[in-house]
C-alpha positions in Angstrom: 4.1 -0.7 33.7 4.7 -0.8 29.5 4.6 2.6 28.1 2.6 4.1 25.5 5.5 3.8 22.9 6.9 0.5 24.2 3.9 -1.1 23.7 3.3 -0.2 20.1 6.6 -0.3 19.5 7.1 -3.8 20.3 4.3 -5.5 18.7 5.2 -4.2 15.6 9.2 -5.3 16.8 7.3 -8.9 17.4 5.3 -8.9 14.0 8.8 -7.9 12.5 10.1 -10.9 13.5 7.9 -13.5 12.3 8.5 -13.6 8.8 5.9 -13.4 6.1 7.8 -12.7 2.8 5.3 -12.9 0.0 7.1 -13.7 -3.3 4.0 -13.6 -4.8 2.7 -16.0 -7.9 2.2 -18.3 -4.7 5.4 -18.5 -3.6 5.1 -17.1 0.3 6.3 -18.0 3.9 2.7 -17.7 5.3 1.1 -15.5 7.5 -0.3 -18.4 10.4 2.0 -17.4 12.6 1.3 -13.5 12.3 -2.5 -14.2 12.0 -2.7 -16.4 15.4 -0.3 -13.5 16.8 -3.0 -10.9 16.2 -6.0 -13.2 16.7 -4.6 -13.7 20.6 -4.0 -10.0 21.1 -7.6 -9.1 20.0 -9.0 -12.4 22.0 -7.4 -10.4 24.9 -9.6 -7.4 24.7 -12.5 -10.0 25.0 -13.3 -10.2 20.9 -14.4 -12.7 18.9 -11.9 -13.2 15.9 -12.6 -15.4 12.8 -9.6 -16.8 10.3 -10.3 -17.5 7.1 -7.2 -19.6 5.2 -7.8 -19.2 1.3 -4.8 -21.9 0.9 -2.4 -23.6 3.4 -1.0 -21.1 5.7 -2.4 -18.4 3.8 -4.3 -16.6 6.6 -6.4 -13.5 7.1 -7.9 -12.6 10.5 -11.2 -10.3 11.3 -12.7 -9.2 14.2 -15.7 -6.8 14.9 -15.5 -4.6 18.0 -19.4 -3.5 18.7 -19.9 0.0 19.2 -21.8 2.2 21.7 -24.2 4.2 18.5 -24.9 0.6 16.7 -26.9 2.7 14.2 -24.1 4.3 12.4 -22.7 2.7 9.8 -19.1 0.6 10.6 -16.2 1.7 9.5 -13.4 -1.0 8.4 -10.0 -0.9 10.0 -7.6 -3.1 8.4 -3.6 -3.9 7.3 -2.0 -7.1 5.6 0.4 -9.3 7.7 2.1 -10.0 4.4 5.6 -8.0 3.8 7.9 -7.8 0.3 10.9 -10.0 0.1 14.1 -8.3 1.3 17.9 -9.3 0.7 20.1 -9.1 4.1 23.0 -8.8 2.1 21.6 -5.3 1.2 20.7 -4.1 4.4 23.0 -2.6 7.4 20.2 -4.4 10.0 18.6 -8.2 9.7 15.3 -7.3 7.9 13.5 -10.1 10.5 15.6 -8.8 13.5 13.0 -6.0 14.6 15.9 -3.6 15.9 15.5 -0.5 17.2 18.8 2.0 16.8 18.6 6.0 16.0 15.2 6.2 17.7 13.5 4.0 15.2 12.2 1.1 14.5 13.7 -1.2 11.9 13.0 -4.4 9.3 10.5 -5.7 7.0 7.4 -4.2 7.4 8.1 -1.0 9.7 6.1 0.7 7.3 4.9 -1.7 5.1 2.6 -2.0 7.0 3.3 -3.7 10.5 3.4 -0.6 11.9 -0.1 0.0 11.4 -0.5 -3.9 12.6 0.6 -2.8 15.8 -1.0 0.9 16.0 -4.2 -0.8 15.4 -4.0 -3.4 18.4 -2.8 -0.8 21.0 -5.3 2.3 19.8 -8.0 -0.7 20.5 -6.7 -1.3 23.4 -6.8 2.5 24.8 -10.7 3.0 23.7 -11.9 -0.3 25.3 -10.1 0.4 28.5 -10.9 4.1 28.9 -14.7 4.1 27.5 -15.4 0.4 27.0 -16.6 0.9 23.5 -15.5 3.0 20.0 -18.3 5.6 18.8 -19.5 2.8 15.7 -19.2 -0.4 15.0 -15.3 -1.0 13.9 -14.6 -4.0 12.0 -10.9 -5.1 12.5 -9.5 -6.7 9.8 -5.7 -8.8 8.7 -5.4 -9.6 5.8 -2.7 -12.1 3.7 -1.7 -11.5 0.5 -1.7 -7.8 -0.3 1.8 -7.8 -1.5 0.5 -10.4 -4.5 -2.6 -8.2 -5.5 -5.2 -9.7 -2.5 -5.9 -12.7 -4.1 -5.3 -14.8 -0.9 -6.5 -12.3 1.6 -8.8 -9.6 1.0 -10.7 -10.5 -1.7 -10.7 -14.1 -0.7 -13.0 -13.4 2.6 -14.9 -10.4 0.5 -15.8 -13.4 -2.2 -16.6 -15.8 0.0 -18.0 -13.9 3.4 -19.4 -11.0 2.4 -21.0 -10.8 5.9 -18.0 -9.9 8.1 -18.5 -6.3 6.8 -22.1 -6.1 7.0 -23.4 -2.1 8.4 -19.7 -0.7 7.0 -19.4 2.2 4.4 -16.0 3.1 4.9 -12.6 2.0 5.5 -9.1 3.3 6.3 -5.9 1.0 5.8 -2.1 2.3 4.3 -0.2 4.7 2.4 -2.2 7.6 3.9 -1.9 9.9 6.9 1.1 10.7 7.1 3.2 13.8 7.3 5.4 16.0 4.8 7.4 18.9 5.0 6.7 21.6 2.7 9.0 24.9 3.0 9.1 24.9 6.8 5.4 23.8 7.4 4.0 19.9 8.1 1.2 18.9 6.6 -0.9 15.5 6.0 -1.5 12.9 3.4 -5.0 12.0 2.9 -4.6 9.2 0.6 -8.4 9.3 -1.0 -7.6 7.6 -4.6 -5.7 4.5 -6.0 -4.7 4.0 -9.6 -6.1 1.1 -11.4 -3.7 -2.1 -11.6 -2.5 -4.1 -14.3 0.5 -6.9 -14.2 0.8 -8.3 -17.6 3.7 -11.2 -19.0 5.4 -10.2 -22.0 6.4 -13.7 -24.1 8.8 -13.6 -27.2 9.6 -16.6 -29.0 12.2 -17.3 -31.4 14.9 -20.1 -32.5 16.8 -22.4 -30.4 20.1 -22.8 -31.2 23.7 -22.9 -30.7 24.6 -19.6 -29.3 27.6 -19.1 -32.1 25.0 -19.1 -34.6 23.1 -15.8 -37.0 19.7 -16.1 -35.6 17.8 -13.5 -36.1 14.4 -14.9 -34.6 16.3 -14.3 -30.6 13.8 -14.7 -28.3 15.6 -12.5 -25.8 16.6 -9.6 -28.7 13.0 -9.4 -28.7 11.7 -8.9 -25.6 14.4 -7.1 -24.7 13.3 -4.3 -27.4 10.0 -4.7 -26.3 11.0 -3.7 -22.7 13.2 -1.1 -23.9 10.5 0.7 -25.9 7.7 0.1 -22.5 9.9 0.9 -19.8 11.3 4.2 -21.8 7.9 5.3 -22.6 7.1 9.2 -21.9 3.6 9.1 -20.6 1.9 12.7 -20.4 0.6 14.4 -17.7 -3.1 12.9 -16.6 -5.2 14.3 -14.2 -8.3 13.1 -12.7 -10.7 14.6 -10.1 -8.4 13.6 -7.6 -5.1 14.7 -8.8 -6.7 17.7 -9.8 -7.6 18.5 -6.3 -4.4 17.4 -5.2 -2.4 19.6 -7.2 -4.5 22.6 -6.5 -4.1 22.1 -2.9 -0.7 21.3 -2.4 -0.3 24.8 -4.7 -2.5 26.9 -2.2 -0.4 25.3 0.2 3.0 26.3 -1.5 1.5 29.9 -2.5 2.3 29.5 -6.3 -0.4 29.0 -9.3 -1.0 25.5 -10.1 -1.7 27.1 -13.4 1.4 29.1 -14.2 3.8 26.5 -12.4 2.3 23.3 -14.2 1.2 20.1 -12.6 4.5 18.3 -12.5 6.5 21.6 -11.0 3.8 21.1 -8.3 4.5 18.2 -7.5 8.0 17.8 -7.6 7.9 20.6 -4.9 6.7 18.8 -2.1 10.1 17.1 -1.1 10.7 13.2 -0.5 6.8 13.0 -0.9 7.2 14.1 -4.9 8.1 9.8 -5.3 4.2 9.4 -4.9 2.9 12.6 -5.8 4.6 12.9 -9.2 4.1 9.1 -10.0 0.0 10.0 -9.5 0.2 12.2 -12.3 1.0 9.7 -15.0 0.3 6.2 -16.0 3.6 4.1 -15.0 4.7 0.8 -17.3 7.9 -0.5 -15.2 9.7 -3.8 -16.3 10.2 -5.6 -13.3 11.2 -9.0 -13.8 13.4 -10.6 -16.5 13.6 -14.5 -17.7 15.3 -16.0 -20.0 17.5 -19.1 -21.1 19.5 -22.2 -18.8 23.1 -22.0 -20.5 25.8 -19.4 -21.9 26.0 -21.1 -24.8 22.2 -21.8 -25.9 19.9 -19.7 -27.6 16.1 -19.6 -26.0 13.1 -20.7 -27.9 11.4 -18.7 -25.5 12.1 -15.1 -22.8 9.5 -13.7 -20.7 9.2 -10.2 -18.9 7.0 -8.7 -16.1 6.1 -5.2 -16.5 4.1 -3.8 -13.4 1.3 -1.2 -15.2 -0.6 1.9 -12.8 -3.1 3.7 -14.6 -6.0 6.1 -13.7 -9.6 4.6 -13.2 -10.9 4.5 -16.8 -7.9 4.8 -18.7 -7.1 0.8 -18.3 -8.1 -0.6 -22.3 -6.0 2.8 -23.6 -2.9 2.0 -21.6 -3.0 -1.4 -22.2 -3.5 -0.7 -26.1 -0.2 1.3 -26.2 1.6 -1.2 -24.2 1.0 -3.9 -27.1 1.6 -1.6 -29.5 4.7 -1.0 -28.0 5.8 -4.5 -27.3 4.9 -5.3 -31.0 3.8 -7.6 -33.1 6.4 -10.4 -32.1 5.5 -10.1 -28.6 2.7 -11.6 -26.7 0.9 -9.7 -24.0 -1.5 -11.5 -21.4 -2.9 -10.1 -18.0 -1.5 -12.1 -14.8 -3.8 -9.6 -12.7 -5.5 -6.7 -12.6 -7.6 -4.4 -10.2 -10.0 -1.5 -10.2 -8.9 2.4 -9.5 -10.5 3.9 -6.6 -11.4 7.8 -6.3 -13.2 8.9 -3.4 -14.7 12.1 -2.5 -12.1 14.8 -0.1 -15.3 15.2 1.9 -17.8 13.7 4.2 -18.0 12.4 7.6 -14.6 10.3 8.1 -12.9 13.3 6.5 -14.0 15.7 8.4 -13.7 13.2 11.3 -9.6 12.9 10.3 -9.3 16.9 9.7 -10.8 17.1 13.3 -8.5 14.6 15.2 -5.4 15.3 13.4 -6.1 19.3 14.2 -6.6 18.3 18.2 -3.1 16.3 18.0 -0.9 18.8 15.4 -3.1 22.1 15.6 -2.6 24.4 12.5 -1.6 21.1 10.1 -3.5 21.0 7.1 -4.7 18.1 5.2 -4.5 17.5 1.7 -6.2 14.8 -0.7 -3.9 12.8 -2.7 -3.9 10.1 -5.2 -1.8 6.6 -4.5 0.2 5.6 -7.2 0.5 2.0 -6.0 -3.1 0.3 -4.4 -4.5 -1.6 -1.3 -6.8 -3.7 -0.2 -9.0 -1.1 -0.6 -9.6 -2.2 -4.0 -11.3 -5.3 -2.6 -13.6 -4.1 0.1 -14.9 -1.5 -3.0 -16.7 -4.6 -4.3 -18.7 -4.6 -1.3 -19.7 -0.7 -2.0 -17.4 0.1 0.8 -15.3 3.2 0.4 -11.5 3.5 1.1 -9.3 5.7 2.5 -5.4 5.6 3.5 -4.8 7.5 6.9 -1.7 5.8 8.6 -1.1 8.7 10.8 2.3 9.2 11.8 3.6 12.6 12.4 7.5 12.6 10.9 10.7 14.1 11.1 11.5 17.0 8.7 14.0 15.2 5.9 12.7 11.8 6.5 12.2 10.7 2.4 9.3 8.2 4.1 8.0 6.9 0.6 11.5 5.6 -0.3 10.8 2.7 2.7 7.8 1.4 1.2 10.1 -1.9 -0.4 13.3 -0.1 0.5 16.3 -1.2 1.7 17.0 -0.2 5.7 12.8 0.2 5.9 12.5 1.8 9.8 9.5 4.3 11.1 10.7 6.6 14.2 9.6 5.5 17.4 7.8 8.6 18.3 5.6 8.2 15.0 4.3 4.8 16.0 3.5 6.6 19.4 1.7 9.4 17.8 -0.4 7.0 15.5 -1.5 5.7 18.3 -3.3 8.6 20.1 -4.7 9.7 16.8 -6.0 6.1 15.7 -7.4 6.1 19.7 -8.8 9.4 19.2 -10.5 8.9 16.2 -12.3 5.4 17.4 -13.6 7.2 20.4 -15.3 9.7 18.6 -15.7 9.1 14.8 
């Protein structure tokens, strides 16, 4: 008979191993192979699954699992089959290999977000077979394309079948849920806010030429300044509702004055999770991709850079104003995509629903709302009116830096996390 943890643990070992690197600006493996892997496994508890393919092998897979109180309102359950690209020649494992050394398990997508994949599929399992049926109507949900901005996944089937989330308010996916350490106490990440997203292009043109010549008009002088000045640029503090709530919180929690100790001292105090925490307290403009010229010896007519912009909900026309004033006049900005900022309320029913199963399974953990400085597929099902919410739950390791695996290098999630998720995920579909 397959264990609790051997059964989690290797569907998400099996979804490891089918690759679904998304480059992104179309470039991807696919996620078929992923999506007809999930699509059997929910066929298997007796649902009917749909697929929607927004391009050639560009697949997303939903499924709704009727529950016994049909009058409350459904709550979304989803994650993205899609994964990052990752270099072997960086890694001490194969990043497709799905290996499991040191108690974890490791490759593409452990955390990001095949874990939950798999957490998902074997919590499901558990409520059907003990009570035949989760409190509400759940609706499951794979999606492609997250790691490109959704385009391909989640708002494909949210633009063009609105239906399959008909009845649902609510939804929970990533980057939520789990634990931190902070002093010698754990708590939990409520992720209950996303920053707003904006890619843009930066284009400089100049003069081809000979590259022994005095040019002055350098295409790649230019956007290299203008890269400089973005990437070094000292944005202040900026807090919203959210951030506001999570600073104050994560304080009580700490026993200092949010006050006296300043916003960014907070923050910065909670440990490995200060790499999210910190980043949700200021806009973020990083360069991330570089192009210019074909030959040593050849000065570019034209360079390009991508610069990967995180804002608060609101704050999108200011941000983007300073980022052209800061790339200058020589420089051309255009938008290659761009998303809404989500802030939801640290209250209601799911919360309290989370604060109650997360209590049963880690008595005396707190909770605390924070604010993601990256985004989810959330952003797509808020179209629809429904609200998100990132609650992952995994219970962790004291020292474990977890947000350094989200596009890391050596990305692995402990095999007793992925058994823990489990029995909360289970535990909250029985009863929420």
């Amino acid at each position: 008979m397959t264990s609790e943890l051997e059964r989690t643990a290797a569907i998400a070992r099996d979804l490891i191993r089918i690759d679904t690197t998304n480059w992104g600006e179309g470039k991807s493996r696919g996620e078929t192979d992923a999506a007809h892997y999930v699509e059997s496994a929910l066929q298997g508890l007796g649902l009917t699954t749909q697929l929607f393919e927004s391009e050639p092998d560009r697949v997303s897979v939903v499924a709704r699992v009727p529950g016994r109180d049909r009058s409350k309102p459904g709550l979304v359950v989803h994650g993205h089959l899609d994964v990052v690209p990752a270099d072997p020649e960086n890694w001490s494992v194969d990043p497709f290999g799905g290996e499991v050394r040191d108690g974890s398990l490791w490759g593409r997508g452990a955390v990001d977000m095949k874990n939950m994949d798999a957490m998902m599929l074997t919590a499901l399992s558990d409520v059907i077979e003990q009570q035949g049926a989760p409190d509400r109507d759940l609706v499951i949900a794979y999606f492609a394309d997250e790691e490109a901005g959704g385009v391909l996944g989640a708002h494909h089937v949210v633009d063009t079948h609105p239906e399959v989330f008909d009845g649902a308010t609510a939804a929970i996916s990533e980057v939520g849920g789990y634990s931190i350490t902070l002093g010698d106490r754990r708590a939990y990440l409520l992720q209950t806010g996303e920053k707003a997203l904006m890619w843009v292009k930066l284009t400089a043109r100049g003069t081809a030429a000979h590259g022994s010549h005095v040019i002055r008009d350098n295409a790649v002088t230019k956007i290299a300044a203008a890269v400089a000045r973005i990437g070094s640029e000292e944005w202040p503090v900026r807090l919203s509702d959210t951030t506001t709530a999570m600073v104050a919180e994560v304080a009580r929690f700490l026993g200092v004055d949010p006050v006296a100790t300043g916003p960014d001292e907070v923050a910065l105090a909670t440990g490995s999770a200060a790499r999210f925490i910190h980043a949700a307290l200021h806009t973020t403009t990083n360069p991330t991709v570089l192009s210019a010229g074909y030959k040593h010896n050849v000065i570019p007519d034209q360079a390009t850079a991508l610069v990967d912009i995180r804002c608060l909900p609101g704050d999108e026309d200011a941000v983007l104003a300073r980022v052209r004033e800061l790339a200058g006049d020589d420089v051309e900005v255009t938008m290659t995509h761009q998303d809404v900022g989500l802030e939801q309320d640290f209250g209601g029913p799911l919360v309290d629903a989370v604060r109650d199963v997360l209590e049963r399974h880690d008595p005396g953990a707190p909770v605390l709302p924070y604010l993601l400085s990256g985004g989810t597929d959330n952003k797509a099902l808020s179209r629809l009116g429904i609200a998100g919410y990132g609650f992952v739950p995994l219970q962790l390791p004291a020292g474990v830096d977890f947000p350094a695996m989200f596009h890391g290098v050596d990305e692995r999630v402990p095999l007793e996390s992925l058994a823990f998720g489990r029995r909360v995920l289970g535990d909250l579909f029985a009863t929420y």
